[in-house]
MARRO-639188 format. One record per atom (N, C-alpha, C): x, y, z; residue in one letter. Coordinates in steps of 0.001 Angstrom, whole numbers, plus 500000, padded with zeros to 6 digits. Layout:
BEGIN
XYZa;...
//
This chain:
BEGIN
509237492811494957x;508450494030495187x;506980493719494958x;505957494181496369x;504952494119495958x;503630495169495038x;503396494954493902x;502809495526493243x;500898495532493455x;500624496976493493x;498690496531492973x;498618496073491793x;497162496124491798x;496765495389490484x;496751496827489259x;496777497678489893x;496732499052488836x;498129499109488482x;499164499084488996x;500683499229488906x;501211497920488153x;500309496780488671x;500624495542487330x;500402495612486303x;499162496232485825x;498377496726484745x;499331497774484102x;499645498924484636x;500520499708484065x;501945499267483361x;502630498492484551x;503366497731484436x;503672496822482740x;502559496421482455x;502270495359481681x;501926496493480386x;501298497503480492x;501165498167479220x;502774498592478822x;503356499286479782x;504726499930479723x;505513499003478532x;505882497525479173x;506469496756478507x;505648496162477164x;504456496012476687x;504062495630475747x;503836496929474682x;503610498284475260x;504068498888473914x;505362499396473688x;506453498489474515x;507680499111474398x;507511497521473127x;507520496876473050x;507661495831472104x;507001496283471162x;505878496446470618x;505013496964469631x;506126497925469033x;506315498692469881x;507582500416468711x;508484499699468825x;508964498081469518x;510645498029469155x;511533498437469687x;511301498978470449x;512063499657471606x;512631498414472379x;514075498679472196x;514729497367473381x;514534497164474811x;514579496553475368x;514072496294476724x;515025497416477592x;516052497797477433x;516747498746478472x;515181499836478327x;514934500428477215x;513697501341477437x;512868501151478248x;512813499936478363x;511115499598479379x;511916499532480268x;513036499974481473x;513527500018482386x;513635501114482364x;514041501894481463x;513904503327481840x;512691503973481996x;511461503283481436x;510270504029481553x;509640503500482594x;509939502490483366x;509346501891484298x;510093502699485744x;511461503083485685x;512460503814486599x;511369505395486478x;510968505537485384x;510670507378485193x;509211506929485731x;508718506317485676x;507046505974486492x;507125505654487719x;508090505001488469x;508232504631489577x;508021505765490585x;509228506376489698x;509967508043490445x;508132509093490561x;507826509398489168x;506858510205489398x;505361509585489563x;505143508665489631x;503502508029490298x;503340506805490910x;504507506097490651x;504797504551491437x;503920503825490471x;503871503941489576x;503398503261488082x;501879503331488247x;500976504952488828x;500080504691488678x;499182505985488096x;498525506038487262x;497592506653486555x;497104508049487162x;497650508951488198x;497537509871488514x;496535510842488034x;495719511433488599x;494800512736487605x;495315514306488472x;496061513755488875x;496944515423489547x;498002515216489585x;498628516044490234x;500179516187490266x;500851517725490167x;501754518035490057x;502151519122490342x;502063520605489330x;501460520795489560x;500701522417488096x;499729521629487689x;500217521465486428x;498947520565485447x;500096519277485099x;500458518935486094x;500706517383485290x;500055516288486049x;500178515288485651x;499010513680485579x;499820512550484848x;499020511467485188x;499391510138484662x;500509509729485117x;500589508515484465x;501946507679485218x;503491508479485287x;503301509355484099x;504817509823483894x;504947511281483973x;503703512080485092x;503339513232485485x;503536514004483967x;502689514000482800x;503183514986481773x;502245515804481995x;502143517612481735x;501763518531481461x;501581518659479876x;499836518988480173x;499540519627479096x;499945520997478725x;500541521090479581x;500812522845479343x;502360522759478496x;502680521813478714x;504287521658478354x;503899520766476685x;502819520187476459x;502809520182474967x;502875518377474793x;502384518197476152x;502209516609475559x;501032516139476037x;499897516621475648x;498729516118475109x;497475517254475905x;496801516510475384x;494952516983476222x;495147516348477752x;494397516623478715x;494327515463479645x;493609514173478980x;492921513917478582x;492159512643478417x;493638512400477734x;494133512124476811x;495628511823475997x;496641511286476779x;497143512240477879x;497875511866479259x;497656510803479815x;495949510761480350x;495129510376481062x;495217508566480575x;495180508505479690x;495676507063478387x;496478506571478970x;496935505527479712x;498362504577480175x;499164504347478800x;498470504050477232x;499269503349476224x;499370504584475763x;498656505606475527x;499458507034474980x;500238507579475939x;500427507760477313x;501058508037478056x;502661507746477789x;502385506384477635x;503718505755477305x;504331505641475780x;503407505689474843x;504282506078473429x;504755507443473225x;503768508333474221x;504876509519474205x;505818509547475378x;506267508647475929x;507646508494476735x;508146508211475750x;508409506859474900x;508738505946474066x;509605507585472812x;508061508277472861x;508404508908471375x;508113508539470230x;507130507577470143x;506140507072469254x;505047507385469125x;504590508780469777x;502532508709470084x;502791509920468829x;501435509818468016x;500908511044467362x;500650511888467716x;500015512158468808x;499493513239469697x;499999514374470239x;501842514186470559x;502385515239470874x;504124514695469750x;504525516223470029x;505542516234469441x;506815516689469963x;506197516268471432x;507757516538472497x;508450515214472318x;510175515614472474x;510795514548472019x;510405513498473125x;510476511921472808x;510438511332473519x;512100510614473707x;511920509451473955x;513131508329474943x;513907507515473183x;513201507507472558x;513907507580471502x;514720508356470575x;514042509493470676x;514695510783470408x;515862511174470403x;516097510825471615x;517535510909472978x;518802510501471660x;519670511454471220x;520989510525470601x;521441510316471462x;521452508548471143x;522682507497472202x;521812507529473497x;520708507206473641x;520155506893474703x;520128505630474849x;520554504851474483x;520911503410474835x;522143503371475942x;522873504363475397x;524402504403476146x;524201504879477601x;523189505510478068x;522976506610478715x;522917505560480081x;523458506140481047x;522477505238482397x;521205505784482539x;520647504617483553x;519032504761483032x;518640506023483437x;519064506861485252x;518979507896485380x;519118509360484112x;519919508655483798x;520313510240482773x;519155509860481775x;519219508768480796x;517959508464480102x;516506509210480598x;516024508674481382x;514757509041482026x;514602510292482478x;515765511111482416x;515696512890482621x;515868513535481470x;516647513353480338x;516547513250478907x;514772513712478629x;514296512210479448x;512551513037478614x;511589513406479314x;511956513354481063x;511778514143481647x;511817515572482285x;513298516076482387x;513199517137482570x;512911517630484185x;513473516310484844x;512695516755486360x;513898518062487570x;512921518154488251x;514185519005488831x;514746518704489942x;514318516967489817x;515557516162490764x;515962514776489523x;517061515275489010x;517234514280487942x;517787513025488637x;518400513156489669x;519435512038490199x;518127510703490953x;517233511346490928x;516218510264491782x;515800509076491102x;515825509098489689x;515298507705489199x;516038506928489028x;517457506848489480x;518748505890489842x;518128505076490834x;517554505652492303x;517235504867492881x;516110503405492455x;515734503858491477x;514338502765491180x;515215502035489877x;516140502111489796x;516847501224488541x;516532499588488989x;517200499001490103x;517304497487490446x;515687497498490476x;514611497860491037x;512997497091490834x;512766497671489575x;513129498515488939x;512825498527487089x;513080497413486287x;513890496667486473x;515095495327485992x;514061494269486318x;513552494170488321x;513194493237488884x;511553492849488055x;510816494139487417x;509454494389486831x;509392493510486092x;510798494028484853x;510794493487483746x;511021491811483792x;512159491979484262x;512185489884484531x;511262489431484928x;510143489884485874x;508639489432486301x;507516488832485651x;507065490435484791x;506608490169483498x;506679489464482770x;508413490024481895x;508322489841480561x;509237488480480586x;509553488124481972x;509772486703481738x;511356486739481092x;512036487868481287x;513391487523480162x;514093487971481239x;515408487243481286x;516607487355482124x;517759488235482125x;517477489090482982x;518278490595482527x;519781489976483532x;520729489990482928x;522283489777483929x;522078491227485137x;521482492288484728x;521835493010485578x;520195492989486881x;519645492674486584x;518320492821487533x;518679491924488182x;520098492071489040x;520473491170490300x;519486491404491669x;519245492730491950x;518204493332492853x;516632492655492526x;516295491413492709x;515088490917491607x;513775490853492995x;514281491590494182x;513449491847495918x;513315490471496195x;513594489365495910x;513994487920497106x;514714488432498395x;515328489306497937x;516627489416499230x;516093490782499171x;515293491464499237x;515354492664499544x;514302493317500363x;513922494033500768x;512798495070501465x;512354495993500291x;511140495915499766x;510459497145498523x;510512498130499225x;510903498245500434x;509750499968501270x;511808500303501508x;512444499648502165x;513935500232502506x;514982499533501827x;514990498648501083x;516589497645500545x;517262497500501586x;516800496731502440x;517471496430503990x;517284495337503546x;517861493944504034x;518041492680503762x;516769492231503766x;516251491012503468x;514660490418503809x;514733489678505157x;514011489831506037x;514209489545507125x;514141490543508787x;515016491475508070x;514898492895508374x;513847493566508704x;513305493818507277x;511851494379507290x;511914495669507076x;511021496317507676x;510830497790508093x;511343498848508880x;511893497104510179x;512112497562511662x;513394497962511313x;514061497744510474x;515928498196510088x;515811499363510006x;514624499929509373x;515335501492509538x;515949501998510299x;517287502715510631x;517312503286511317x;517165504685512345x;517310504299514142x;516358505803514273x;516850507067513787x;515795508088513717x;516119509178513283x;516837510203514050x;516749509719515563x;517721510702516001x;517242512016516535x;515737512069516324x;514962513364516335x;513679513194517255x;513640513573518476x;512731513944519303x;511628513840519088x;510748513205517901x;509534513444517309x;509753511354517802x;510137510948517907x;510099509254518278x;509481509023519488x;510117510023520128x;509317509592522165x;508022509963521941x;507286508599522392x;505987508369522569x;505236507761521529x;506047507703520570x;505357506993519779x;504792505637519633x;503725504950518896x;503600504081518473x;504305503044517646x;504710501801517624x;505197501117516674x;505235501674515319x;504000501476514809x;503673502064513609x;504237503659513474x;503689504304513889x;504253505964514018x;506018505568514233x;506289504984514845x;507634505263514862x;508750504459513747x;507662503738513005x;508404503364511657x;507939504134510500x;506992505002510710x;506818506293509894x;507701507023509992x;508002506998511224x;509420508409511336x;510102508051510814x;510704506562511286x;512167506080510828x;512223505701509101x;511592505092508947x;511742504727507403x;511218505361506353x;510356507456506911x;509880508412505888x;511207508999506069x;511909509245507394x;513676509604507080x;514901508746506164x;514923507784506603x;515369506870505998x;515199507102504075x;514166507094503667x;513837507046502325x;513953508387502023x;513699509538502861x;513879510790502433x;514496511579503470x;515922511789502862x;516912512219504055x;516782513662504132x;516196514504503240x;515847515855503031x;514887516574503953x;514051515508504994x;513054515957505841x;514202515987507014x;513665517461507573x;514743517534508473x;514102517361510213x;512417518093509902x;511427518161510857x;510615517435511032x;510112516649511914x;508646516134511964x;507978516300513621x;507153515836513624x;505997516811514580x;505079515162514671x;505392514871515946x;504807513958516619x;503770513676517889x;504015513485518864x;502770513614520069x;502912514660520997x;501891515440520766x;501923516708521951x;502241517636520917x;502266517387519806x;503070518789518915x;501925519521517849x;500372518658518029x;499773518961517009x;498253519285518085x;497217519980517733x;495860520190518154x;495578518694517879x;494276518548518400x;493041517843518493x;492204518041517496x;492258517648516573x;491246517849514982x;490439517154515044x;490869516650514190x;489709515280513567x;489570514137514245x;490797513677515339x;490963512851515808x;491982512878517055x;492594512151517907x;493217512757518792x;494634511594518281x;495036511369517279x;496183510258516779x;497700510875517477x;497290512282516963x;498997512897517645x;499063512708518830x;498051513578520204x;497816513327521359x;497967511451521750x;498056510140521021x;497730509779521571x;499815508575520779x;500210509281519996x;500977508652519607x;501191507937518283x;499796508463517590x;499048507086516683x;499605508105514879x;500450509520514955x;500247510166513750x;501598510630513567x;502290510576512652x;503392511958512329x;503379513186511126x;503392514163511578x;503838514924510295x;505258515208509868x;505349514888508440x;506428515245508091x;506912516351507074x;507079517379507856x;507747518419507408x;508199518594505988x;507962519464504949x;508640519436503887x;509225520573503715x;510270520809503009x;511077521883502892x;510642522535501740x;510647523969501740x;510461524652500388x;508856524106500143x;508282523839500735x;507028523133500177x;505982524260499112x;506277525224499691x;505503526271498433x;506033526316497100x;507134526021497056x;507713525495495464x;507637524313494873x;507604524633493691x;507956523212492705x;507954522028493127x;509719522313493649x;510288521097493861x;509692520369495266x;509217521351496389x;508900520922497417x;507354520221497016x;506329520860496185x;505262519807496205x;506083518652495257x;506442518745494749x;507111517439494068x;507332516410495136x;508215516880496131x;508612515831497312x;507342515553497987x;506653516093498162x;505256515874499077x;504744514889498753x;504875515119497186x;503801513816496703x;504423512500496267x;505749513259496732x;506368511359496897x;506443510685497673x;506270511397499027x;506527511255500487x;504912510578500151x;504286511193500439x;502519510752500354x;502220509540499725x;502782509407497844x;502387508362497222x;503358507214498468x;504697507546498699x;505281506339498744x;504663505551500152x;504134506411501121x;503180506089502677x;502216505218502000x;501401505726500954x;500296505023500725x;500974503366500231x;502168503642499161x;502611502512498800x;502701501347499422x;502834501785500892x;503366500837502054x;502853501207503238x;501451500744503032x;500665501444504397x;500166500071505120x;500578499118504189x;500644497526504780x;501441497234506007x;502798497384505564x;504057497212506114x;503988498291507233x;503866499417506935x;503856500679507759x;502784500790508916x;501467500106508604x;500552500233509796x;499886501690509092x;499568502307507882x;498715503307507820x;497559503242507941x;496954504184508522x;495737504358508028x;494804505258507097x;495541506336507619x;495306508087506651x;496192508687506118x;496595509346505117x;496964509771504788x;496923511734504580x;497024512866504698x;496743513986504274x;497690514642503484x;497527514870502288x;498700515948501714x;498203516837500959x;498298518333500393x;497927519126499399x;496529519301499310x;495526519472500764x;493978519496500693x;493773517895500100x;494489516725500427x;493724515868499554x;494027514872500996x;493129513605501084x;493345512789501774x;492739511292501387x;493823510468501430x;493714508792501255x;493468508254502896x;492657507231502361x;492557506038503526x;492495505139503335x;492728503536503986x;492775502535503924x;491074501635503662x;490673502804504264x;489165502110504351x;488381502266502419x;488988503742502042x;488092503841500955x;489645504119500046x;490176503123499594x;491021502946498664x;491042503182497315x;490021502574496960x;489266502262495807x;489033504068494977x;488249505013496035x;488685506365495554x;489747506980495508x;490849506373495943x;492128507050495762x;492501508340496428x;492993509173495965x;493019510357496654x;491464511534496870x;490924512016497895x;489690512613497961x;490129514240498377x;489222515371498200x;489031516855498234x;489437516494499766x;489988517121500673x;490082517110502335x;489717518674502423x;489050518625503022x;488568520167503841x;488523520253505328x;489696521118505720x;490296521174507316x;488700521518507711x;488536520024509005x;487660520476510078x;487190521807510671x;488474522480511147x;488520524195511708x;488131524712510709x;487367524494509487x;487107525737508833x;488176526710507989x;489537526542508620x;490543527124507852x;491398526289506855x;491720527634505716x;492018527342504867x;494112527638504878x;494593527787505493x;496097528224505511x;496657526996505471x;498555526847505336x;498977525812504376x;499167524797505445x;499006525058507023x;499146523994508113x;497822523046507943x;496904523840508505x;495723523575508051x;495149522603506759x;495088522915505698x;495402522208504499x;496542521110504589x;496935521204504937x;498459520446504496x;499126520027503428x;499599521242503243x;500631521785502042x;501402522109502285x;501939522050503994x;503466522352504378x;503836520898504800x;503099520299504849x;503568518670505727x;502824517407504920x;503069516472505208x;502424514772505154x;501906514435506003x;500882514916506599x;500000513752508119x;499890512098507611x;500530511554508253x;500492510254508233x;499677509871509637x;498441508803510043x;497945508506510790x;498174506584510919x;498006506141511938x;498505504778512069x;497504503911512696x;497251502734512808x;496723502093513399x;497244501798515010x;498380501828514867x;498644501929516154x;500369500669516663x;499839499494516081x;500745498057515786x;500221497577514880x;499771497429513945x;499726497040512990x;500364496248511742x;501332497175511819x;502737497114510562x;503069495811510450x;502815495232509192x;503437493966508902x;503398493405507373x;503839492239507083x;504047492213505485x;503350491073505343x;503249490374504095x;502890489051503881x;504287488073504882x;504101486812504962x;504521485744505825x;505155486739506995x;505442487494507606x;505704488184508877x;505016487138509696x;505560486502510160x;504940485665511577x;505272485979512829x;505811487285512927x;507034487847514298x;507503486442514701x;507355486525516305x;508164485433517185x;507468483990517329x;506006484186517199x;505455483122517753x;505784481655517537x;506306480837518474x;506383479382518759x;505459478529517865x;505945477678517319x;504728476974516687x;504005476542517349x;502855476315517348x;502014475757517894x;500569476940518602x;501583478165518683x;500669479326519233x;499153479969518527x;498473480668519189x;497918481275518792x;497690482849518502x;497099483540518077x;497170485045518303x;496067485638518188x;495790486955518375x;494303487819517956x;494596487824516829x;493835487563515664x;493560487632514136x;493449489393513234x;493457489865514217x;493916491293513930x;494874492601514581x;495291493415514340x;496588494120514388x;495737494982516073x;496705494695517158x;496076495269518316x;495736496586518453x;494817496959518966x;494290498519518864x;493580498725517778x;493179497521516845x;492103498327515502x;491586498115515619x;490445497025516432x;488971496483516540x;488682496450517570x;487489496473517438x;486200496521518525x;485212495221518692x;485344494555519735x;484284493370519871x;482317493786519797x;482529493090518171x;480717493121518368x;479898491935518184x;479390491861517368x;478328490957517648x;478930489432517821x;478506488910518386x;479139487581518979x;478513486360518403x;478794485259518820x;478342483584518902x;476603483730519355x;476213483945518031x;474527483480518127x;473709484675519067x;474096486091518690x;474107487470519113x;472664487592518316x;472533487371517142x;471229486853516653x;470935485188516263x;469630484946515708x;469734483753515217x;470455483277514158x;471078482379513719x;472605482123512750x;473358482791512238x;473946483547513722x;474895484099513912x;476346483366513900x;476804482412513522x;477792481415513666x;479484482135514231x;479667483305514758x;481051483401514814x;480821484999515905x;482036485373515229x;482249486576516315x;482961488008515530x;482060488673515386x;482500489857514523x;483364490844515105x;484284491020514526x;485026492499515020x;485164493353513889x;484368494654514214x;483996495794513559x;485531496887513672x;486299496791512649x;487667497258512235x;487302498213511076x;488508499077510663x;488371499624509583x;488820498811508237x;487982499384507271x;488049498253505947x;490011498715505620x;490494497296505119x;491620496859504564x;492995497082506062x;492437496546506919x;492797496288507990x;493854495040507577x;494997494346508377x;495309493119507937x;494817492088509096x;494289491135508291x;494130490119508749x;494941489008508939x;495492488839510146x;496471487779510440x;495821485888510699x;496564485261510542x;496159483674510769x;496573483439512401x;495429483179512995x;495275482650514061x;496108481759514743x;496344480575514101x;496941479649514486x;497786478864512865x;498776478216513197x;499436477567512688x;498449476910511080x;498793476559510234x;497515475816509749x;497739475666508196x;497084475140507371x;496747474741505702x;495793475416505271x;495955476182504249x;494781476711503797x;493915475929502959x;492210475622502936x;491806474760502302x;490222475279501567x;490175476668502009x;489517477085500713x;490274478947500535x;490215479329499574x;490001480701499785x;489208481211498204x;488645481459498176x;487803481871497256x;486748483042497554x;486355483449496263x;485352485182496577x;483408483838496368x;483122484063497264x;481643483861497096x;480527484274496186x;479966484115495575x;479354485249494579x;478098484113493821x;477192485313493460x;475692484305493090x;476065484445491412x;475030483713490574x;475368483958489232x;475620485434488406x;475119486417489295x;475492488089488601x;476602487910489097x;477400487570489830x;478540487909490112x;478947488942491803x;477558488800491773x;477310489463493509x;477584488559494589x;478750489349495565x;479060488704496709x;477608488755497216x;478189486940498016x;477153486830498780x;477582486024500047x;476627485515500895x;477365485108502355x;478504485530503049x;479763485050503126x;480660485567503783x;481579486576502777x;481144486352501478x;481694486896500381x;483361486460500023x;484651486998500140x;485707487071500095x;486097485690501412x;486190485217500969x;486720483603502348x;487515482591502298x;488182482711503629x;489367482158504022x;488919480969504906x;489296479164504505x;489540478668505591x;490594478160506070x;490918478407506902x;492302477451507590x;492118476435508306x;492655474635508017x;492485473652508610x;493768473860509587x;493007473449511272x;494209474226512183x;495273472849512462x;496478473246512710x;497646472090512781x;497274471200514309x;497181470080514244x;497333469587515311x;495917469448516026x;494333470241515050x;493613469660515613x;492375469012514768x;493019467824514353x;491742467665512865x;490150467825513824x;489559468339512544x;488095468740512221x;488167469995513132x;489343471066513271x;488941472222513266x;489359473009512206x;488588473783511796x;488862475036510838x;488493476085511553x;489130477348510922x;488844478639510880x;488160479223509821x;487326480364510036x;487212480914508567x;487727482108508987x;487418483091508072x;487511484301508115x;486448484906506577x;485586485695506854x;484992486132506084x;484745487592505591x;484152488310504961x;483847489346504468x;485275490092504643x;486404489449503496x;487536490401503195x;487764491362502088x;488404492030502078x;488522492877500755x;489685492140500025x;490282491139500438x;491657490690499828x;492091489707500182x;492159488892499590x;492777487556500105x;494089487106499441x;495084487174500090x;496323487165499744x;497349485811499950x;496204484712500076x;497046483175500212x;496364482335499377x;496553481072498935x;495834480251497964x;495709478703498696x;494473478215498295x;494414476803498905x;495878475770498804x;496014474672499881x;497231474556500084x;498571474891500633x;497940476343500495x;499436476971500958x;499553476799502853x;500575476690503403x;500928476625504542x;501028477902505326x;500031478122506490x;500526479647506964x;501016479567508740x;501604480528509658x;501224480181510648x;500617481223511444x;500920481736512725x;500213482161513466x;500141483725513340x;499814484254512998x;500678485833513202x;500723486494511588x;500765484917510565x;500874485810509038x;499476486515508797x;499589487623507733x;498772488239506795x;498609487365506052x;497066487284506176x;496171486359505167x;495517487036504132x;495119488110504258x;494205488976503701x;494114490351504258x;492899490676504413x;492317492493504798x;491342492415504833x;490667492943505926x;488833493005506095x;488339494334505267x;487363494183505292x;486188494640503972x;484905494562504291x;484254494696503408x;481989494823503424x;481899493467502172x;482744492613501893x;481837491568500785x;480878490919501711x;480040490216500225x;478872489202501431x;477958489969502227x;477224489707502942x;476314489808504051x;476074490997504742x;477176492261504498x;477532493222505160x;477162494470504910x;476262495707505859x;476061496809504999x;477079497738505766x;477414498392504488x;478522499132505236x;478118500280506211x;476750500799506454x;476189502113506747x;475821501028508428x;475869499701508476x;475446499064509410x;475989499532510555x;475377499063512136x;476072498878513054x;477436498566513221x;477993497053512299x;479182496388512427x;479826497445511639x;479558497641510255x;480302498426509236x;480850497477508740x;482107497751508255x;483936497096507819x;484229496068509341x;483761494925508732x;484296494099509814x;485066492685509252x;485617491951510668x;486009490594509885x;485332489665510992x;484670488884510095x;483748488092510846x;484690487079511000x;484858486070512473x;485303485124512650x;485217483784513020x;485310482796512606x;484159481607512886x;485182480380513375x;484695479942513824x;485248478382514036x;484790477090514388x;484795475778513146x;484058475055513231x;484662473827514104x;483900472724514441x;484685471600514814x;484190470554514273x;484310470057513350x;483951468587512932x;482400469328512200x;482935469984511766x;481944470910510599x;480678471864511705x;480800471912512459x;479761472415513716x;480590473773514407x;479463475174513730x;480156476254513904x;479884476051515933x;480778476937516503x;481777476790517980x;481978477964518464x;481202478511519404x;481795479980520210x;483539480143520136x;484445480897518937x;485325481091518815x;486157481202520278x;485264482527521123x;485676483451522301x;486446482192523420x;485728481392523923x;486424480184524773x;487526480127523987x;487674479218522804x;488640478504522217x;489754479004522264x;489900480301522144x;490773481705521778x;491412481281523484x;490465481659524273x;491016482078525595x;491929480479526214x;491017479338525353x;491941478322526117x;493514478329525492x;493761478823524354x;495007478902523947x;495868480442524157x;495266480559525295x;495685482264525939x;495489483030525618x;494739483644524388x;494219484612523743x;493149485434524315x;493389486888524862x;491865487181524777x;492073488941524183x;490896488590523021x;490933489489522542x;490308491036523061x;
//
């Protein structure tokens, strides 16, 4: 399972103050199963009434201030049942909560009003802990080698296993959009409706009209339990907006994007001026897509060795400034939205990847950079520059088609610029940067 760096972090507090109170390791599976379920192990400042943080607690219900909540290590000693701060029972509390399966455990000090759901997150609770904490659980057989994080479909599989939904909201869709349908049904069999191309106005963008968006319907959504589901449906899109091809997100007046991550969820205020629950979206999940996109780390689809490909997901970029467009201009920019994936061109060794940066610690030049020495043609490299993420390490072997990274503004780049969020692309030969655009086209490529 792939984790952020905030969900590692969480991750890593969970289990180290489960050691500090003594708490046996089944606990840190149950508290890692009860975080999964309500924030996907991440630090939340909303949630449903007044609850927040990793393990959605309400101050109103008597376990803490927000700033208290707001705490990942108080968060979790009052799961545990060790924090000073409140005096709701916690996971220790529980008589015979050792005995308990982890589901029943984790509702014990939750209280949710879908108790049966944190069963599902038991096998990557197990898989966390063996990660981490480095200790060999007999039962964390599910450890995601063999598995899919987004469906538990075999590895190999992918995404594309979901199966279809069966529901009229598929015709016309996009790749991406249509593994939104299939695998937001799939994971949540309770959505009975969704609303695909031709089914929505022209807002903000024309994604429905064009195939590129789905909404998914929630039931009961003016209650409880229904924003509850919303915001699992929502967190879990964002979870897997890699794999999925997202780009936007909308739920509850709030909206995520790929481009500005980093803020997390933002205020959304419907374009039209209106405020009702379509409008807002507090009856549905707008999910928006890139279009083809969708893919994972090593995903190489079909390509033959030896091939080449466009270095980014078709339909997200725009050709701009080119091969010496100004003076040392060395490559060929395509102006994409930030955290786009960036695929490897051709077959190849990775032989630098490193973040650029002057002695403050400020990107500089290409900032975030990738080179790939290409197979079969010494003294060519690739780079790839100004990423937000670089997700391979020198040495490592990639080929044509994998996710290398995600484009970004490090280095050289203003984001308010012409280019914006781009991924600059270069290619040298015998150290002598090379109009990419030919090279591309002699190996059939044109972007």
């Amino acid at each position: 399972m792939t984790l952020t760096g905030e969900q590692v972090s969480n991750a890593a507090i969970v289990i180290a103050e489960g050691k500090a109170a003594k708490v046996p390791m089944f606990g840190w599976v149950v508290a890692l199963a009860a975080a999964l379920q309500e924030s996907g192990i991440r630090n939340l400042g909303y949630g449903d009434r007044d609850s927040q943080g990793m393990f959605q607690q309400r101050p109103s219900s008597g376990w803490g201030i927000p700033a208290q909540i707001g705490d990942p290590h108080l968060a979790v000693r009052a799961f545990y049942g060790v924090a000073d701060h409140t005096n709701n029972p916690g996971l220790t509390d529980v008589a015979g909560w050792q005995q308990l399966s982890v589901a029943a455990a984790a509702q014990a000090v939750q209280r949710s009003a879908f108790p049966d759901a944190y069963a599902k997150w038991e096998a990557a609770a197990r898989a966390i802990v063996q990660r981490l904490a480095g200790i060999t659980d007999p039962a964390a057989t599910a450890t995601f080698a063999g598995q899919s994080c987004a469906t538990g479909t075999p590895a190999g599989a992918g995404l594309g296993a979901c199966p279809p939904t069966g529901m009229g909201v598929e015709n016309g869709l996009t790749p991406d959009a249509l593994l939104v349908a299939r695998c937001g049904k799939h994971q949540f069999p309770q959505i009975t409706t969704m609303y695909g191309i031709g089914n929505r106005p022209a807002n903000t963008d024309d994604d429905h009209q064009t195939g590129r968006a789905v909404d998914l319907m929630i039931p009961d959504w003016a209650t409880a339990a229904g924003t509850a589901l919303g915001w699992q449906v929502a967190s879990w899109m964002r979870d897997h907006h890699t794999q999925l091809g997202v780009h936007y997100i909308i739920y509850a007046a709030k909206i995520w994007n790929v481009d500005r991550d980093a803020e997390g969820w933002r205020t959304y205020r419907s374009i039209t001026g209106r405020n009702d629950p379509t409008s807002l979206h507090y009856d549905h999940v707008h999910v928006s897509v890139f279009g083809n996109a969708a893919t994972g780390p090593g995903d190489t689809g079909s390509l033959p060795a030896g091939a080449w490909t466009v270095p980014l997901p078709k339909g997200s970029y725009r050709i701009g400034c080119g091969f010496g467009c100004y003076p040392g201009h060395t490559g060929q920019d395509f102006p994409v939205p930030a955290g786009t994936p960036v695929r490897s061109s051709d077959d190849g060794i990775v032989i630098r990847s490193e973040a650029l940066t002057d002695s403050s610690g400020n990107y500089r030049s290409y900032g975030n950079l990738i080179v790939v020495s290409v197979d079969g043609s010494p003294g060519t490299t690739v780079w790839y520059g100004h990423l937000s993420r670089r997700d391979v390490t020198v040495g490592q072997r990639v080929r044509a088609g994998q996710v290398i990274g995600a484009t970004g503004f490090t280095g050289h780049v203003i984001p308010a610029g012409p280019a914006g969020a781009h991924l600059h692309y270069e290619i040298r030969v015998d150290g002598s940067p090379t109009d990419p655009m030919p090279i591309l086209r002699r190996h059939g490529v044109t972007p």
